[in-house]
C-alpha positions in Angstrom: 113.0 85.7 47.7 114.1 88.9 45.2 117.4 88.6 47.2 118.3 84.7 46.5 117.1 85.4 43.2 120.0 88.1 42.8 122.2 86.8 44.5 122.0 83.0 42.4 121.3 85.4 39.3 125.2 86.7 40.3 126.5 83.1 40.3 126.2 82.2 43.7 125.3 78.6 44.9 121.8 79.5 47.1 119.3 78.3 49.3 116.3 80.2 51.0 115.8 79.1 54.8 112.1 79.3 55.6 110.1 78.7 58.4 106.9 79.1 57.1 105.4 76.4 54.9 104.0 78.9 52.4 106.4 81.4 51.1 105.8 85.0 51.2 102.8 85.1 53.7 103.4 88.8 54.6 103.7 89.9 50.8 100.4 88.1 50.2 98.3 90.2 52.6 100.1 93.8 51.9 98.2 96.7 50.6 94.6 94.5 52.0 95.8 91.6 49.6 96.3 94.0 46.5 99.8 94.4 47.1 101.4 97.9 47.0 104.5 96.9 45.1 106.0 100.2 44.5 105.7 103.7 43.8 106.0 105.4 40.3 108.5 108.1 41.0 111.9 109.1 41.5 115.0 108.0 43.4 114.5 111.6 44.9 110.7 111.3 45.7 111.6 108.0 47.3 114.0 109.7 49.9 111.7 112.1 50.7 109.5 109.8 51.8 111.7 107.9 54.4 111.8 109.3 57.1 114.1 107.6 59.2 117.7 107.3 58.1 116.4 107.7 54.0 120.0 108.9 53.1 121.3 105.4 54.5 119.3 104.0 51.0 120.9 106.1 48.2 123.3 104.0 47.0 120.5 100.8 47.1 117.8 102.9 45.9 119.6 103.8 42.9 120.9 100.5 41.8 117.5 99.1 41.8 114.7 102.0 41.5 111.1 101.9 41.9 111.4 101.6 37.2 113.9 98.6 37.8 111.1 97.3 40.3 108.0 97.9 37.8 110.3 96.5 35.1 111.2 93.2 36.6 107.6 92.1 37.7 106.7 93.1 34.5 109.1 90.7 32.9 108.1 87.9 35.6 104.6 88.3 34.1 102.7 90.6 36.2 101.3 93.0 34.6 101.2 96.5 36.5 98.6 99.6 37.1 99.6 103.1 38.8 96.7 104.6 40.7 96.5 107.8 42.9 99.5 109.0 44.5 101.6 106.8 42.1 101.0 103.9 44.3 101.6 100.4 41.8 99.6 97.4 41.9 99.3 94.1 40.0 96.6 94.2 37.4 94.8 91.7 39.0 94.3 93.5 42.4 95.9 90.2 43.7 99.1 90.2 45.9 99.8 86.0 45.6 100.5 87.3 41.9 103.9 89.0 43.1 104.8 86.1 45.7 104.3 83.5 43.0 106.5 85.5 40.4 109.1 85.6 43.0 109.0 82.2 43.6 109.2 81.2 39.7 112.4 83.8 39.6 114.1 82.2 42.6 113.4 78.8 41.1 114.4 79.6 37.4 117.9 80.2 38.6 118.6 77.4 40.5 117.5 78.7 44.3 116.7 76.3 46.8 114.1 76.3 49.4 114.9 74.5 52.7 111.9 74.4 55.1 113.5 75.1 58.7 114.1 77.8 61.1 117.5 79.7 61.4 118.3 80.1 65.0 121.9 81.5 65.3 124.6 82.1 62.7 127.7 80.7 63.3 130.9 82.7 62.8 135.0 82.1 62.7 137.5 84.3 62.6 134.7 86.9 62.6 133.4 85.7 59.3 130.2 83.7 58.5 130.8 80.2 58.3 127.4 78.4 59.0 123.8 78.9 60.4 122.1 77.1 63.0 118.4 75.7 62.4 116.5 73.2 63.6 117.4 70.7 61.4 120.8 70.8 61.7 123.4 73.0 60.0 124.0 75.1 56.5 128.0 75.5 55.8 128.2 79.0 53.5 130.3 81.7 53.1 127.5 84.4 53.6 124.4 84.9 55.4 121.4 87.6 53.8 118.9 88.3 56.6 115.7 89.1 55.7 113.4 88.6 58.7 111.3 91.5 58.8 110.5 93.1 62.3 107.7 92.4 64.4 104.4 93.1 62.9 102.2 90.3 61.9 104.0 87.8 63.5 101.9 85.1 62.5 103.3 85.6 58.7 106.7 85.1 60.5 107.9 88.3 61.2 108.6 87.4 65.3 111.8 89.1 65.7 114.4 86.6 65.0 116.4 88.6 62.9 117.1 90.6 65.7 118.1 88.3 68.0 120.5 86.8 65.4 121.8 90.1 64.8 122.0 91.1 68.3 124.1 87.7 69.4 126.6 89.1 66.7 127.1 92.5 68.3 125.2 94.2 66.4 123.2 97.5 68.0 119.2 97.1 67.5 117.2 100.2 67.6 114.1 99.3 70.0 111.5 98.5 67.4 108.2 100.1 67.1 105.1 100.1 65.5 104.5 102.5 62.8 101.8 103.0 59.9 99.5 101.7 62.8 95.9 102.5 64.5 96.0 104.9 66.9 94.1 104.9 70.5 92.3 108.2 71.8 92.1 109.1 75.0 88.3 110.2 75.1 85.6 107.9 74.9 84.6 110.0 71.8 85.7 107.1 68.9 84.2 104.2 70.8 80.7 105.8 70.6 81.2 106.7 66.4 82.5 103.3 66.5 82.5 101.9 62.3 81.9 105.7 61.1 83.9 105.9 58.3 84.8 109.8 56.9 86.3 110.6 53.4 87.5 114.1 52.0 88.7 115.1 55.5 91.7 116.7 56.3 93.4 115.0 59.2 96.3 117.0 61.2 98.1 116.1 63.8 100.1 117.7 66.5 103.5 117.4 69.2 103.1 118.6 72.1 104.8 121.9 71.3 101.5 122.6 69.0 104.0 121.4 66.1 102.2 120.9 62.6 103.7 117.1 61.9 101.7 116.0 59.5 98.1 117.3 56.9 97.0 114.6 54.4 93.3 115.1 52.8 91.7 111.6 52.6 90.2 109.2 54.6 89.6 107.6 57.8 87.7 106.0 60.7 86.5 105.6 63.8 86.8 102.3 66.1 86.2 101.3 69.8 89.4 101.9 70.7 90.6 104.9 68.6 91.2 106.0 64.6 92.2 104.0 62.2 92.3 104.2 58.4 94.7 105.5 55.5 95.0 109.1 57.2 95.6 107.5 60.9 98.1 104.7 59.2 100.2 107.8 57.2 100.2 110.3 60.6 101.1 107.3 62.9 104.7 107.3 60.7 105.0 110.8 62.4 105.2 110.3 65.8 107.9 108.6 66.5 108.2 109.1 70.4 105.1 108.3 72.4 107.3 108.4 75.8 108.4 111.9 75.7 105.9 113.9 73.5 102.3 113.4 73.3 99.9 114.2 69.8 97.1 115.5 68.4 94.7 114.7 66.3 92.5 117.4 64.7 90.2 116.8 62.1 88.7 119.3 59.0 85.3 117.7 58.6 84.6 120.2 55.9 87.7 121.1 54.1 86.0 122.8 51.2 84.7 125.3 53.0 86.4 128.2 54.7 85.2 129.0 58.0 82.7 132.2 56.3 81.2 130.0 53.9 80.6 127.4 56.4 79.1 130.1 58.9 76.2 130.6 55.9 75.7 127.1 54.9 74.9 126.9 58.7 72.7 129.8 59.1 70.6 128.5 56.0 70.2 125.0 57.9 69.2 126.8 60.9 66.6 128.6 58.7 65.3 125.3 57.1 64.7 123.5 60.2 64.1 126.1 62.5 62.0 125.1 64.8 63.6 121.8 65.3 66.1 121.0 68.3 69.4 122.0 67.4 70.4 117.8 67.8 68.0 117.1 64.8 68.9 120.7 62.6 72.6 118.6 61.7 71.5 116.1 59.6 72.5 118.3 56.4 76.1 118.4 57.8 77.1 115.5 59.6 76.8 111.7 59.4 73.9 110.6 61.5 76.3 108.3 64.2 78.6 111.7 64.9 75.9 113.8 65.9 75.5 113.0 69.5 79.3 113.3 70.0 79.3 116.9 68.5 76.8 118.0 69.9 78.1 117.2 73.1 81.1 118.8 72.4 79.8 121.7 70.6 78.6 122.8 74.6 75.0 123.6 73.4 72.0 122.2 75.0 71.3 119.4 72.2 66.9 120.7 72.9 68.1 124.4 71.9 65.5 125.4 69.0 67.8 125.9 66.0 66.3 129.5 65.7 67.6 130.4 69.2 71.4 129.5 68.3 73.2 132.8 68.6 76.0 134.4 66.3 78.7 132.8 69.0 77.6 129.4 69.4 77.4 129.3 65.5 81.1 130.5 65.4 82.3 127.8 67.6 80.1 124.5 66.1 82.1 126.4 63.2 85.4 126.0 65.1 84.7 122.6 66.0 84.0 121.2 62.3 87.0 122.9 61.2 89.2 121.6 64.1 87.4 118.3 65.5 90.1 117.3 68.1 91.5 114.7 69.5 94.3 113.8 72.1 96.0 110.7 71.2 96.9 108.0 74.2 99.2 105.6 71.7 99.4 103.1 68.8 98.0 99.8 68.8 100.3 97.0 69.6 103.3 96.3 67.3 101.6 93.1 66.2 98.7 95.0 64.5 101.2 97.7 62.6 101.9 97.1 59.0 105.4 98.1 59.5 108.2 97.7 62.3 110.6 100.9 62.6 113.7 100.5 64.5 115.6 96.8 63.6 119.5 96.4 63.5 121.0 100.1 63.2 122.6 102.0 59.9 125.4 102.5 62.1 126.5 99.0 61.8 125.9 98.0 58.0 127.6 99.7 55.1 124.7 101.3 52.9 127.0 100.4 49.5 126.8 96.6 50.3 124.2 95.8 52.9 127.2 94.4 54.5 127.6 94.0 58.4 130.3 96.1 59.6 130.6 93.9 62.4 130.7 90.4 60.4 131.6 89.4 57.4 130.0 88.0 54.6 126.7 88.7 56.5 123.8 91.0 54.7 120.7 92.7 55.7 117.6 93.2 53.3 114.2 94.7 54.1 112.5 95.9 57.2 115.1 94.1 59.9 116.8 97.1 59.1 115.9 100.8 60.8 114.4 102.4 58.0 111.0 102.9 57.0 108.6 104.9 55.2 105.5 106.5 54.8 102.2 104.0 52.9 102.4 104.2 49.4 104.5 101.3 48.1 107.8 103.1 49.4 108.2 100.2 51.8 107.9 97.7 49.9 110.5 99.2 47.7 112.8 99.6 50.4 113.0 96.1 50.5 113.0 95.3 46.3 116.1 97.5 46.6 118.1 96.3 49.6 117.2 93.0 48.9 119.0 93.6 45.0 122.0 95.5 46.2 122.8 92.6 49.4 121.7 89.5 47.0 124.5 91.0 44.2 127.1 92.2 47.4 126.9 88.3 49.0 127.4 86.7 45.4 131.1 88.2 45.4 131.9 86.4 48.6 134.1 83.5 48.2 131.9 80.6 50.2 133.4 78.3 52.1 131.1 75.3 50.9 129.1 74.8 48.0 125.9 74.4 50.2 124.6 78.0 50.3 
């Protein structure tokens, strides 16, 4: 939508091919239907940030920053609130507040909306010259993809973008899931299963025993795994489940330094002293992970508190300092908030969005490989792509006044 806004706002003639029959379905359920629209910071912090192929998004990122982004939906009538971490949101809390803008922008200058689904685009002389749908054909002069990838297909995003691209020649990194659950490989998580743990510190591991990634936040457990903003953010990280294998360890009591946690225990062991050491947590862990740690803590759960010795103390201490995990995989693609992988840098030219391959066609938004830790730097990644390829295909000389 932001990219047949810009690119009608250039001057071109513009239509939106849509297959849905509501617009915007997967900007109306991002950030848990709050709708992370950007991030309040710099070109720079953006970059640093995206992770795969960032430097691929200068030019775009700096003809339509994360202040251009906050300006323009301000201007559409949405007013805007920065919370932690910079992340943006609507005033409202209400993510149909951005889709509607964007469909009173496109409208205001003239887009229009044709309900069908693109199928191939047609080409001559190795130039656009029509797309294929199935309701017959568009004549134009360019062609802006903006499919998405592959998660939450039922909003739409079910690959055809690649397949377009891919008939074209064009090389399509093997999409993945990323910002996604994650499944364990003990039966651990299943038994905490809807435990939910805040001011945690959440690290995770390669197989080398490489520190990849430390957030502080929050997170929880599920019957098949983790899941949560911590999970989501670390999931970015590993980026190759078939040749390394992760992590997960978990602070449970950040605040503390292994000392001072050492004498908060021996004063709970004093307090309930004669109790079994199962019922002597209570102070210090949520009632459903109990069972688990003391499983794993290798002390019989009927030991009186009294009788825990100097070492067993030191390794319940290790264990709520390092509660670890081995992870199996992600969830399937279809449950990830984002897609990595899409149609390759290699093949578009990052001062245009312009296929290398064909011309007068555009890419916009997560069909391409690049993506981003959470925190509204996705989102912009498309606001800005979407800008520099709607602007790029306006200068195209069409070969029909249709699109």
């Amino acid at each position: 939508m932001l990219s047949a806004a810009a690119a009608a706002e250039s001057g071109a003639s513009v239509a939106l091919v849509e297959k849905n029959e509501r617009l915007g379905l997967k900007l109306r359920i991002t950030g848990k239907g709050r709708c992370n629209v950007t991030n309040n910071c710099s070109v720079q912090k953006m970059m640093d940030n995206i992770p795969q192929n960032g430097k691929f998004l200068f030019s775009a990122l700096s003809g339509f920053t994360p202040a251009d982004a906050m300006a323009l939906f301000t201007r559409l009538g949405v007013p805007l609130k920065t919370e932690r971490g910079d992340r943006v949101f609507p005033a409202s809390d209400n993510a149909n507040d951005i889709a509607e803008a964007l469909i009173r922008y496109m409208k205001s200058r003239g887009v229009s909306i044709i309900k069908a689904r693109a199928s191939r685009i047609i080409t001559q002389s190795g130039a656009v010259s029509a797309v294929h749908t199935d309701r017959g054909e568009i004549s134009c002069g360019a062609v802006i993809l903006c499919t998405g990838g592959l998660s939450y297909p039922k909003t739409g995003s079910s690959g055809d973008g690649f397949r377009m691209a891919e008939q074209l020649g064009h090389e399509i990194v093997q999409p993945r899931p990323s910002l996604v659950a994650l499944e364990t490989a003990e039966d651990y998580c299943p038994r905490m299963q809807g435990l939910s743990l805040r001011n945690v510190t959440l690290s995770a591991y390669n197989k080398k025993g490489r520190l990849i990634f430390r957030e502080l936040g929050e997170m929880q457990f599920t019957h098949f795994g983790l899941s949560g903003p911590l999970v989501l953010s670390a999931s970015a990280h590993m980026r190759d489940f078939r040749d390394d294998k992760y992590t997960i360890k978990i602070d449970l009591k950040p605040g503390l330094d292994e000392a001072k946690l050492d004498a908060r225990l021996l004063r709970d062991f004093e307090k309930y002293s004669n109790r079994d050491f199962k019922n002597a947590l209570d102070d210090i862990l949520p009632g459903l992970m109990i069972p688990v740690f003391v499983e794993r803590s290798g002390i019989a759960a009927d030991t009186k508190a009294h009788s825990v010795t100097r070492e067993q103390r030191r390794n319940i201490v290790r264990l709520l300092k390092e509660f670890a995990l081995e992870v199996k995989g992600p969830r399937p693609i279809d449950e990830a908030i984002i897609t990595s992988g899409g149609v390759s840098t290699r093949n578009i030219n990052p001062a245009t969005m312009e296929s290398k391959i064909v011309k007068g066609l555009y890419f916009a938004g997560e069909i391409i490989d690049v993506d981003a830790y959470t925190g509204g730097y996705n989102l912009q990644i498309a606001w800005s792509t979407a800008v520099l390829a709607g602007k790029s295909a306006s200068k195209i000389k069409e070969n029909a006044s249709d699109a």
